[in-house]
ZADOVEX-742861 format. One record per residue (C-alpha): residue in one letter; x, y, z; residue number from 0. Coordinates in nm, 3 decimals. Layout:
# residues N
+------+---------+---------+---------+-------+
: roke :       X :       Y :       Z : tilum :
+------+---------+---------+---------+-------+
:    a :       X :       Y :       Z :   NUM :
...
+------+---------+---------+---------+-------+
# end
This chain:
# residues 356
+------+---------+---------+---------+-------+
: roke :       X :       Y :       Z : tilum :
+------+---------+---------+---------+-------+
:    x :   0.000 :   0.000 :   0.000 :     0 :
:    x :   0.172 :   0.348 :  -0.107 :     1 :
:    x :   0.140 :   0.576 :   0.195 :     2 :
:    x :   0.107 :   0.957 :   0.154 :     3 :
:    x :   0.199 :   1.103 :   0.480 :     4 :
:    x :   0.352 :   1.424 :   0.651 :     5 :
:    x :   0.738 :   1.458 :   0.659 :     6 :
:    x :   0.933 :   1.578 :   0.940 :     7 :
:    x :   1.319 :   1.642 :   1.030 :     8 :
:    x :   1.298 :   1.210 :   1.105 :     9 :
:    x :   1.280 :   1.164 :   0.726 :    10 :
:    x :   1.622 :   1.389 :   0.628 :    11 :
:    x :   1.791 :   1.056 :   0.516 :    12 :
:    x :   1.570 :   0.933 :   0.344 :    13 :
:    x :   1.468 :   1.241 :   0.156 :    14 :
:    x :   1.856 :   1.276 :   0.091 :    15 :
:    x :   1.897 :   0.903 :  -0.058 :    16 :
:    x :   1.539 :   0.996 :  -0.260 :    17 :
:    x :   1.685 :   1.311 :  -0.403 :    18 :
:    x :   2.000 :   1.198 :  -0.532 :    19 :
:    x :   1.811 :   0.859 :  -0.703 :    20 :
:    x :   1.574 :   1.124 :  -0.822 :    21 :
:    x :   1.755 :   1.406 :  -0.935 :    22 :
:    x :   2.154 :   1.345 :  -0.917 :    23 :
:    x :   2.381 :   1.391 :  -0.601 :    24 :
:    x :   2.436 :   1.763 :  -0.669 :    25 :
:    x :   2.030 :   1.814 :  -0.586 :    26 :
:    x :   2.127 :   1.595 :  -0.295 :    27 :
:    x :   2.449 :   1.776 :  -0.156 :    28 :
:    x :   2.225 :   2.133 :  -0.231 :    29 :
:    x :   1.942 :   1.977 :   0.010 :    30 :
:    x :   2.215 :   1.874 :   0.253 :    31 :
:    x :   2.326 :   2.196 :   0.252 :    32 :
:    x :   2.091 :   2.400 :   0.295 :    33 :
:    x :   1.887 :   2.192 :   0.515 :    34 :
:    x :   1.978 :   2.389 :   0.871 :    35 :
:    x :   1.928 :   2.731 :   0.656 :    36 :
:    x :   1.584 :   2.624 :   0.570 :    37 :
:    x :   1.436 :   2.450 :   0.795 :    38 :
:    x :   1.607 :   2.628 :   1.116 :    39 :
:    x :   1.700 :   2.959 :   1.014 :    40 :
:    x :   1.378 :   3.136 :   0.797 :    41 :
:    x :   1.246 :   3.387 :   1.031 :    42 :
:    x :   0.920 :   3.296 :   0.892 :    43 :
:    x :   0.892 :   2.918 :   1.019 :    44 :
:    x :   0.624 :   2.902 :   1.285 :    45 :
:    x :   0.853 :   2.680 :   1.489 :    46 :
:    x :   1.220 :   2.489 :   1.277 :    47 :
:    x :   1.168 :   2.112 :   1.178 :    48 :
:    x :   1.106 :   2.014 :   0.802 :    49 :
:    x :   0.743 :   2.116 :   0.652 :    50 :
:    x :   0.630 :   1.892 :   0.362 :    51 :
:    x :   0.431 :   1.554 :   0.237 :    52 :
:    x :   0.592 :   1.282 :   0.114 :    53 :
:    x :   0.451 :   0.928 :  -0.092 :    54 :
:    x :   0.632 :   0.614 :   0.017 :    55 :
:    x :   0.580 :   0.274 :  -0.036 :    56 :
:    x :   0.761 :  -0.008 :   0.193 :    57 :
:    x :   0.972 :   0.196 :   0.329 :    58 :
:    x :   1.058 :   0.384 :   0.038 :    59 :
:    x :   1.005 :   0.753 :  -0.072 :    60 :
:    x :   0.852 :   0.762 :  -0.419 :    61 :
:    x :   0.719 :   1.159 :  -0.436 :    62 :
:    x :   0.799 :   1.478 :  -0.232 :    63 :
:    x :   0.651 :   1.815 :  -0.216 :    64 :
:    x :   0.846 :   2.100 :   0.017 :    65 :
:    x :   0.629 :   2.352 :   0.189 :    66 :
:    x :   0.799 :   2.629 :   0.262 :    67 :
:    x :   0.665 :   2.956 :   0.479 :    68 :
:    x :   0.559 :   3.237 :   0.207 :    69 :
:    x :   0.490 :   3.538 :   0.408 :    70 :
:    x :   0.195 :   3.649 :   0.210 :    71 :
:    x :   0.063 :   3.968 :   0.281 :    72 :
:    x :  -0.302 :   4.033 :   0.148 :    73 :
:    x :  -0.433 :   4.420 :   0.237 :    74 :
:    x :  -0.148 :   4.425 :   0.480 :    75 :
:    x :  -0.256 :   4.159 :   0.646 :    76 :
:    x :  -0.073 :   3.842 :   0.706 :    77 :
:    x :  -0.250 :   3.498 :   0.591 :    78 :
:    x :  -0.101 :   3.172 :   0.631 :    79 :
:    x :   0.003 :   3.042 :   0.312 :    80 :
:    x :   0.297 :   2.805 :   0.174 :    81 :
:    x :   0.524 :   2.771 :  -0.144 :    82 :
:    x :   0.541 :   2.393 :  -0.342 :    83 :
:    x :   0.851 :   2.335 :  -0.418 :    84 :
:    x :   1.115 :   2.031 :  -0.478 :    85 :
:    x :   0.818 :   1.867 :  -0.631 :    86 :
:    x :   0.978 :   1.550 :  -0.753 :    87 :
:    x :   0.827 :   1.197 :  -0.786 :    88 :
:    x :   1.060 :   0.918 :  -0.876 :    89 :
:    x :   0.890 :   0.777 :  -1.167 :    90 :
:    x :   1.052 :   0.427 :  -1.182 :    91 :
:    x :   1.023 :   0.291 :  -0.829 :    92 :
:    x :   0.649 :   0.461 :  -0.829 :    93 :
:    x :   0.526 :   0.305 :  -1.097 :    94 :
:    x :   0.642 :  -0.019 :  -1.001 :    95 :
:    x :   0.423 :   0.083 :  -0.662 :    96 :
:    x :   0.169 :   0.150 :  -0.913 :    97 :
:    x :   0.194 :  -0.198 :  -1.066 :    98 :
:    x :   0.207 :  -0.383 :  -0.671 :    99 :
:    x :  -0.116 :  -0.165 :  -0.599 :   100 :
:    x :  -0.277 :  -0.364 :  -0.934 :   101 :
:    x :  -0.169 :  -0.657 :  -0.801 :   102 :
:    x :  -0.297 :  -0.606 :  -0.455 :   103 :
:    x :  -0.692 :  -0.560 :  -0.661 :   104 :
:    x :  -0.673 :  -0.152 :  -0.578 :   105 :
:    x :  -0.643 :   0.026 :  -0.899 :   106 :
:    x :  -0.443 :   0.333 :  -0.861 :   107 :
:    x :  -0.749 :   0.565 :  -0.975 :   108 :
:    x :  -0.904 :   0.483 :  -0.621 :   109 :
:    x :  -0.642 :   0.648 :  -0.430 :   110 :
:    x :  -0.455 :   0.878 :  -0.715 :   111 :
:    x :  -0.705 :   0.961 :  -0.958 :   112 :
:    x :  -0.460 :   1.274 :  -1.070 :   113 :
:    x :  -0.182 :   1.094 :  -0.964 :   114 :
:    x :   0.099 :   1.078 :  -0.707 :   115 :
:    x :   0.180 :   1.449 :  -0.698 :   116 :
:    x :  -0.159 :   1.579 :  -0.668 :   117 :
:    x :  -0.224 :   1.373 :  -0.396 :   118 :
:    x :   0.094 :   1.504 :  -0.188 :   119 :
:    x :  -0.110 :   1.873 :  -0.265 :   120 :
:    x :  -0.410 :   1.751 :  -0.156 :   121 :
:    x :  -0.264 :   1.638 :   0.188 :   122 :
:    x :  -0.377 :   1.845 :   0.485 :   123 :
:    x :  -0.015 :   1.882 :   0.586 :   124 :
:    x :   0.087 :   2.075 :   0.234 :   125 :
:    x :  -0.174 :   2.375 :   0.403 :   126 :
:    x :  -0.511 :   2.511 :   0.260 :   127 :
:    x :  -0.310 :   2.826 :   0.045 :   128 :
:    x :  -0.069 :   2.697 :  -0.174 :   129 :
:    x :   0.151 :   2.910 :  -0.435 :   130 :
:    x :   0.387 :   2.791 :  -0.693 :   131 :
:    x :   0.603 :   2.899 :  -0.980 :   132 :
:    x :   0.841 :   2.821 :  -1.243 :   133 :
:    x :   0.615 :   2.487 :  -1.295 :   134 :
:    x :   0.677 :   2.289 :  -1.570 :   135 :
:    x :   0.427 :   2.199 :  -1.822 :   136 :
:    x :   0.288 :   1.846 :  -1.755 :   137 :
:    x :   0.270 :   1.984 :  -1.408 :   138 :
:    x :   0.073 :   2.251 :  -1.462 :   139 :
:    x :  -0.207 :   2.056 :  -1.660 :   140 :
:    x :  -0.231 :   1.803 :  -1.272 :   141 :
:    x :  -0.242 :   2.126 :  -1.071 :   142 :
:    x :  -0.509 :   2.266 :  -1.321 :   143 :
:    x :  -0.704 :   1.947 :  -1.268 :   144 :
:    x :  -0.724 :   1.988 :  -0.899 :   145 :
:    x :  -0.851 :   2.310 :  -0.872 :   146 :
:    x :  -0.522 :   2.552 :  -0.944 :   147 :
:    x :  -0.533 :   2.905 :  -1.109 :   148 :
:    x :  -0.292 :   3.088 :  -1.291 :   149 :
:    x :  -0.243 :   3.446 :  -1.129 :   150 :
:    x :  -0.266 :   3.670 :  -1.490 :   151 :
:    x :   0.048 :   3.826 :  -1.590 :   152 :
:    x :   0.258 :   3.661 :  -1.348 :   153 :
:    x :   0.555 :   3.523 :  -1.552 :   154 :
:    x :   0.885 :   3.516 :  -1.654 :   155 :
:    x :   1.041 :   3.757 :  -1.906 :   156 :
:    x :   1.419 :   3.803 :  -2.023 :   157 :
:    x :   1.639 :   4.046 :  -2.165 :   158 :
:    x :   1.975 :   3.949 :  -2.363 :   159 :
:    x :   2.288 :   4.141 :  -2.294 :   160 :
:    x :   2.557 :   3.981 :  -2.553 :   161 :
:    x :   2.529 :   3.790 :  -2.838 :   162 :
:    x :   2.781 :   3.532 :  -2.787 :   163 :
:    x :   2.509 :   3.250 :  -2.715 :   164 :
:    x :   2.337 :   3.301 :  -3.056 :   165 :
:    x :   2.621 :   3.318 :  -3.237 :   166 :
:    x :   2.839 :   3.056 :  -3.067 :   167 :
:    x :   2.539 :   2.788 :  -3.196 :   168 :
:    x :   2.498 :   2.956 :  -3.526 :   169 :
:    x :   2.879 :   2.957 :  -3.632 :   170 :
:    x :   3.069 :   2.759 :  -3.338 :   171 :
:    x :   3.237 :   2.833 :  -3.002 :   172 :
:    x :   3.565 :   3.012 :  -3.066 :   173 :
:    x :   3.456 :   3.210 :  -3.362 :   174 :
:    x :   3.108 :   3.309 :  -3.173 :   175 :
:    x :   3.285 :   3.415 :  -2.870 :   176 :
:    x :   3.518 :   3.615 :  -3.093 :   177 :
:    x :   3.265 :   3.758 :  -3.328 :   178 :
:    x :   3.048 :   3.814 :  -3.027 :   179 :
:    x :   3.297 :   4.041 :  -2.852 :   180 :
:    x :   3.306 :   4.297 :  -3.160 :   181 :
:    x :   2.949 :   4.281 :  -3.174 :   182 :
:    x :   2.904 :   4.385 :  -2.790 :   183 :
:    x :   3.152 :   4.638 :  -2.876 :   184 :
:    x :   2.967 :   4.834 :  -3.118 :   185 :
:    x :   2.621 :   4.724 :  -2.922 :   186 :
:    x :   2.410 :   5.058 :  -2.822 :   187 :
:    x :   2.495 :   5.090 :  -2.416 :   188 :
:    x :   2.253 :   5.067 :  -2.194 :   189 :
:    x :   2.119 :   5.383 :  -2.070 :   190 :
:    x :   2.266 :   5.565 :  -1.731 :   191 :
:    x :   2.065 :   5.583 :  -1.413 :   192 :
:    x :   1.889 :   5.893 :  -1.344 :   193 :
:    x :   1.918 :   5.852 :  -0.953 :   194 :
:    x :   2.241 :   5.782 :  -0.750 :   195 :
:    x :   2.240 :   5.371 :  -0.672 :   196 :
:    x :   2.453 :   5.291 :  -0.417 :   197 :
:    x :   2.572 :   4.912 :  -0.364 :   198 :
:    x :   2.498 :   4.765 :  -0.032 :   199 :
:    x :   2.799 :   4.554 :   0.111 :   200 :
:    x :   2.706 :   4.516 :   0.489 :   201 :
:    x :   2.381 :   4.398 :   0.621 :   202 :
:    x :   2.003 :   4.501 :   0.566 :   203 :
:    x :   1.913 :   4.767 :   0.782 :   204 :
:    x :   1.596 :   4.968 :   0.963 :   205 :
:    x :   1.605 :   5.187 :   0.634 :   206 :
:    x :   1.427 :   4.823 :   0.482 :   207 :
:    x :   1.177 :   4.785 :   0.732 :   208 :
:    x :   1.065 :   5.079 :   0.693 :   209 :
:    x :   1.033 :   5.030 :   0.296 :   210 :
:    x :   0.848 :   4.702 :   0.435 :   211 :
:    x :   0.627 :   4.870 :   0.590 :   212 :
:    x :   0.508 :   5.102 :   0.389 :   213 :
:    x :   0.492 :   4.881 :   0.080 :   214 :
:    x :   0.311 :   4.602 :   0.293 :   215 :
:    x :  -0.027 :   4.801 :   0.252 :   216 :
:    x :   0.050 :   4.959 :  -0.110 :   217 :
:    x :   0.032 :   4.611 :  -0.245 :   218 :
:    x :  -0.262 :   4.445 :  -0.266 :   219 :
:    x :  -0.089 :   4.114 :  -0.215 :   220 :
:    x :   0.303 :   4.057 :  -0.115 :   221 :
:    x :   0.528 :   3.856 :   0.049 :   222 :
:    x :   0.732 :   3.961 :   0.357 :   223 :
:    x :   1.034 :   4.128 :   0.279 :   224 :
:    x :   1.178 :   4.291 :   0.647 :   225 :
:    x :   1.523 :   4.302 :   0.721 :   226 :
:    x :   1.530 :   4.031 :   0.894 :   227 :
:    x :   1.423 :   3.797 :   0.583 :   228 :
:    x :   1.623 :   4.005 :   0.379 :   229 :
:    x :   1.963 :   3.905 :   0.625 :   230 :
:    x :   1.865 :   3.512 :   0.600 :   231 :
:    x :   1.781 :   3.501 :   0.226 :   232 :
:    x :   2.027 :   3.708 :   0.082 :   233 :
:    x :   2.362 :   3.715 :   0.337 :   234 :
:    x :   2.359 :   3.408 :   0.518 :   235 :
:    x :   2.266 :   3.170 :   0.226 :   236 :
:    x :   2.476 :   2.883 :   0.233 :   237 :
:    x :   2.605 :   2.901 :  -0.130 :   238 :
:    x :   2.449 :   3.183 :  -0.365 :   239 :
:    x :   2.610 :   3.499 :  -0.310 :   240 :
:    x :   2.390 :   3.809 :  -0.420 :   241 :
:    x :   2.452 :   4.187 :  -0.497 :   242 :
:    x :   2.222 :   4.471 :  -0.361 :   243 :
:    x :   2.186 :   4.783 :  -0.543 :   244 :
:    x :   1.970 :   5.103 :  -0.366 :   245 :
:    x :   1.865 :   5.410 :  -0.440 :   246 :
:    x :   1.810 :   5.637 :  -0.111 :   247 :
:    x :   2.068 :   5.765 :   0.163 :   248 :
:    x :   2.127 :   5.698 :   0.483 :   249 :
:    x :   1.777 :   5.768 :   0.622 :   250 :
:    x :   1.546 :   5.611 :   0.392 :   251 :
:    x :   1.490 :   5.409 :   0.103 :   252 :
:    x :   1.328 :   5.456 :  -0.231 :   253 :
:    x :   1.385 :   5.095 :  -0.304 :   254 :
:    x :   1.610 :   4.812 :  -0.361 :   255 :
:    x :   1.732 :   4.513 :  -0.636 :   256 :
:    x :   1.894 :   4.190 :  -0.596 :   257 :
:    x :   2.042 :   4.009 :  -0.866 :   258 :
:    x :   2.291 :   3.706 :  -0.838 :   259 :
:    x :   2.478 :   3.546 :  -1.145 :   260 :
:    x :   2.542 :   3.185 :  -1.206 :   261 :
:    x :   2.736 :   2.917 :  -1.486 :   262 :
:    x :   2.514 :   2.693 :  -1.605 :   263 :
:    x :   2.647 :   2.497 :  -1.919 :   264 :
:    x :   2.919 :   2.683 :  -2.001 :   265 :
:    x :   2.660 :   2.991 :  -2.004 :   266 :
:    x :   2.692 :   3.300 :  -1.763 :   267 :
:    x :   2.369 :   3.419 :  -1.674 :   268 :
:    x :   2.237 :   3.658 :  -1.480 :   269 :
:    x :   1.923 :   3.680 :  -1.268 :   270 :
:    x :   1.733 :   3.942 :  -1.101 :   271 :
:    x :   1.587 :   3.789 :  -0.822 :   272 :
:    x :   1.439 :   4.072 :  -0.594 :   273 :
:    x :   1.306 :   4.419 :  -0.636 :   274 :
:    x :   1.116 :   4.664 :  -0.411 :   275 :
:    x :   0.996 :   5.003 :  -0.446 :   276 :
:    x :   0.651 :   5.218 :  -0.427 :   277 :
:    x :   0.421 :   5.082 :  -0.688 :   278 :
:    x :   0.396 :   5.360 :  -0.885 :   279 :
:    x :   0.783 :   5.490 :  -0.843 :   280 :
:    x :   0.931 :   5.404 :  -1.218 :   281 :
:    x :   1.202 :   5.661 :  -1.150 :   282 :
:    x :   1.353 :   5.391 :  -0.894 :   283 :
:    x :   1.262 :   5.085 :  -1.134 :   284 :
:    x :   1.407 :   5.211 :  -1.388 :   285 :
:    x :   1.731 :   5.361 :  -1.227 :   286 :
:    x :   1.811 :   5.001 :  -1.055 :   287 :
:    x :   1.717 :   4.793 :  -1.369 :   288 :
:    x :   1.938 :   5.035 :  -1.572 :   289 :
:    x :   2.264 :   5.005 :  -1.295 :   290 :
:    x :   2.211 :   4.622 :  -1.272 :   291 :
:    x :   2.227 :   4.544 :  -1.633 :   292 :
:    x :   2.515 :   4.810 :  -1.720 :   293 :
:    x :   2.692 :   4.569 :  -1.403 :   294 :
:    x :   2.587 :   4.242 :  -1.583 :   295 :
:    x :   2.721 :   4.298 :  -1.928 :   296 :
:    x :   3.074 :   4.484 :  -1.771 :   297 :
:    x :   3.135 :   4.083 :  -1.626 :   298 :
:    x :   3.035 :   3.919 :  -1.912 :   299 :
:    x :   2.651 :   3.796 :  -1.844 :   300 :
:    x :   2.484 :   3.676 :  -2.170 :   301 :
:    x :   2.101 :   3.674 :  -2.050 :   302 :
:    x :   1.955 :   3.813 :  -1.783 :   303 :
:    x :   1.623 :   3.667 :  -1.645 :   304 :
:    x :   1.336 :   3.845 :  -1.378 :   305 :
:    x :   1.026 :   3.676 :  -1.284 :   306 :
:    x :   0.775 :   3.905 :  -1.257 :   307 :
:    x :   0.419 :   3.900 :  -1.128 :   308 :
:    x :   0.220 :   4.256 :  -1.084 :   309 :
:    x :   0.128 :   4.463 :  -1.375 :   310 :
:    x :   0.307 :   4.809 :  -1.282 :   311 :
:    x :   0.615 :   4.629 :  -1.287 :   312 :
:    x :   0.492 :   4.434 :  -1.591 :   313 :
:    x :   0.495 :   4.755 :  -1.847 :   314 :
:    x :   0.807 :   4.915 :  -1.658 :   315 :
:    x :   1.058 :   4.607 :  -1.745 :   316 :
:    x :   0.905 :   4.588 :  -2.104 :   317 :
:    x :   1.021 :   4.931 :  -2.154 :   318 :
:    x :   1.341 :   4.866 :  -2.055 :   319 :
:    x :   1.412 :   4.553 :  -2.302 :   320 :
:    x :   1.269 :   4.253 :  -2.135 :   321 :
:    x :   1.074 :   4.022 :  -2.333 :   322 :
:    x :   0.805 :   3.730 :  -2.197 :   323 :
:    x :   0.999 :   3.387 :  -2.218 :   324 :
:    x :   0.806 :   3.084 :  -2.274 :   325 :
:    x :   0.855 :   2.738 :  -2.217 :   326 :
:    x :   0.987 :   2.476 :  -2.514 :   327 :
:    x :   0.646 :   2.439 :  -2.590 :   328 :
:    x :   0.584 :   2.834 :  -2.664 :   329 :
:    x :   0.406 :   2.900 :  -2.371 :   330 :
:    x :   0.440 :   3.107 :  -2.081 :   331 :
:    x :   0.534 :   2.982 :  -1.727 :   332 :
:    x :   0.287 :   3.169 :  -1.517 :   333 :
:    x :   0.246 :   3.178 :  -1.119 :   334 :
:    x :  -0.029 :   2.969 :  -0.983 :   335 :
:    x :  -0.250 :   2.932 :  -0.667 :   336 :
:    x :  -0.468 :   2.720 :  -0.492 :   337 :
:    x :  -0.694 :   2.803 :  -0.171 :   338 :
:    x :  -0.765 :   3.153 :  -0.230 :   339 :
:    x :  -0.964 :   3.361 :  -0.523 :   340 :
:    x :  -0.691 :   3.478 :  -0.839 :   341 :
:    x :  -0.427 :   3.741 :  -0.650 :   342 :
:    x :  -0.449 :   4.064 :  -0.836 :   343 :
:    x :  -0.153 :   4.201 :  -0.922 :   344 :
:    x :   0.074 :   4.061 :  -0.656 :   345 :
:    x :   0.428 :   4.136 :  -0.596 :   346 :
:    x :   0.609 :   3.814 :  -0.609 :   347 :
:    x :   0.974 :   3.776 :  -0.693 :   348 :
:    x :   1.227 :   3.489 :  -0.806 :   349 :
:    x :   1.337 :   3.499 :  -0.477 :   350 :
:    x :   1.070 :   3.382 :  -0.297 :   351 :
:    x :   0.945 :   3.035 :  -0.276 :   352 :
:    x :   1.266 :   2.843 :  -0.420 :   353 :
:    x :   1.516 :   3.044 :  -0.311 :   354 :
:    x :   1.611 :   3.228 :  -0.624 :   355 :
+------+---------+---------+---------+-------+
# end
């Protein structure tokens, strides 16, 4: 009989041994690793210990779902809401499950009618407001099934900064990266910011909890950003290091960005993965976006990527460059929800939810 239960701190081996069958020993190391940062350190845990559902069948993990605090913020008030993510089910070892169920004379449709992974959502434990993003596609048809909604607009959108990629495919490595370099010689420069940023080096401060605080009510819907979120996410992350741009001085804030960059196949890519200001303040938007990319090309980023989710922001980082980006199939990868009526016009960044 396969077993879909809560998971606590007691099942860390276990989960471990899954994830690297499932995904690889780097997923598993990154899980290691982060484990006492997660599930010890977030600020918004109700109490530490491991929060998620897990599918297991003799002893054996087959599926897991994480279900990590989100902060949400609707009208400035807090509800109690969680993010789905590490959303894995091992596909050999379940279906064999599958197959013993058969055997057994219980067809799987009387227990998993959407399947294995729906059922871990459905579990009381994975909490009655669920969010989740960067979803991939066959997931996103089993979350539609059991009652998910996309949140409009929410998606993620790009913006290329060299041409080396491009041209590296279309004409091969060395004589794309040299072509490339000319090319991102002569390309038009990104335009200057028309406010002093200022990069942040030591800790987040009072100045952001006061931007918190004021921007927790200007939103319809948003997730906690304080300082002291800010300081776990972004400075004492186990392995990502992030840059903070500002605009403001000493007293106050008019907002903040955080971007990180990464390798990933040889690539360099860039990522902004948190941004803050008044909803209506394009001044700052624009004078961050326009610092951060100028930053990214100067060490040698090719793309850089921002999930973004309310519409302000939406028409702002179109008019600086960035373009929707869709899935293999052509399609956008929106936000989606579960437990609550469509969020309009949330503010939602790659940073929350899977760590950016």
């Amino acid at each position: 009989m396969i077993e879909v239960r809560a998971a606590t701190d007691a099942d860390r081996p276990a989960l471990l041994e899954f994830m690297q069958q499932a995904a690889g020993a780097d997923k598993a190391r990154t899980l290691d690793r982060r484990w006492h940062w997660q599930w010890r350190a977030d600020p918004r845990l109700d109490e530490p210990g491991y929060k998620g559902v897990v599918a297991t069948w003799r002893g054996r993990i087959l599926a897991n779902v994480a279900c990590i605090p989100a902060g949400l913020h609707i009208a400035g008030h807090p509800v109690e809401a969680v993010w789905l993510v590490d959303v894995r089910v091992h596909r050999g070892p379940a279906r064999d499950a599958l197959r013993a169920c058969l055997r057994e004379g219980l067809h799987k449709r009387d227990r998993f009618p959407n399947g294995l992974a729906a059922a871990l959502f459905s579990h009381p434990a994975a909490g009655k407001i669920q969010l989740g993003k960067h979803i991939g596609e066959d997931m996103m048809s089993i979350a539609r099934r059991i009652g998910f909604q996309d949140v409009p607009g929410a998606a993620n959108w790009m913006r290329r900064v060299s041409l080396r990629w491009p041209l590296q495919k279309a004409i091969g490595r060395r004589p794309g990266a040299a072509l490339a370099a000319l090319a991102d010689l002569g390309a038009r420069p990104f335009p200057r910011p028309r406010l002093p940023v200022q990069r942040l080096d030591g800790p987040f401060d009072g100045r952001f909890d006061a931007l918190w605080r004021r921007a927790q009510t200007a939103y319809p819907a948003i997730t906690r950003r304080d300082s002291a979120v800010l300081n776990w996410h972004y400075r004492d992350h186990p392995d990502t290091h992030y840059e903070v741009l500002t605009v403001g001085d000493d007293q106050s804030l008019r907002g903040y960005l955080i971007y990180k960059t990464w390798l990933r196949k040889g690539r360099h890519i860039g990522r902004i993965v948190d941004l803050l200001t008044a909803p209506e303040d394009s001044a700052t938007v624009q004078a961050l976006a326009a610092a951060a990319l100028r930053h990214l090309r100067r060490t040698g980023v090719e793309r850089v990527d921002w999930f973004v989710s309310n519409r302000g922001l939406q028409s702002q980082v179109e008019r600086i460059g960035f373009k929707p980006r869709v899935t293999k199939r052509g399609k956008p990868q929106p936000m989606m929800l579960r437990g609550l009526p469509t969020l309009a016009s949330p503010h939602i960044t790659s940073g929350d939810g899977d760590g950016g």
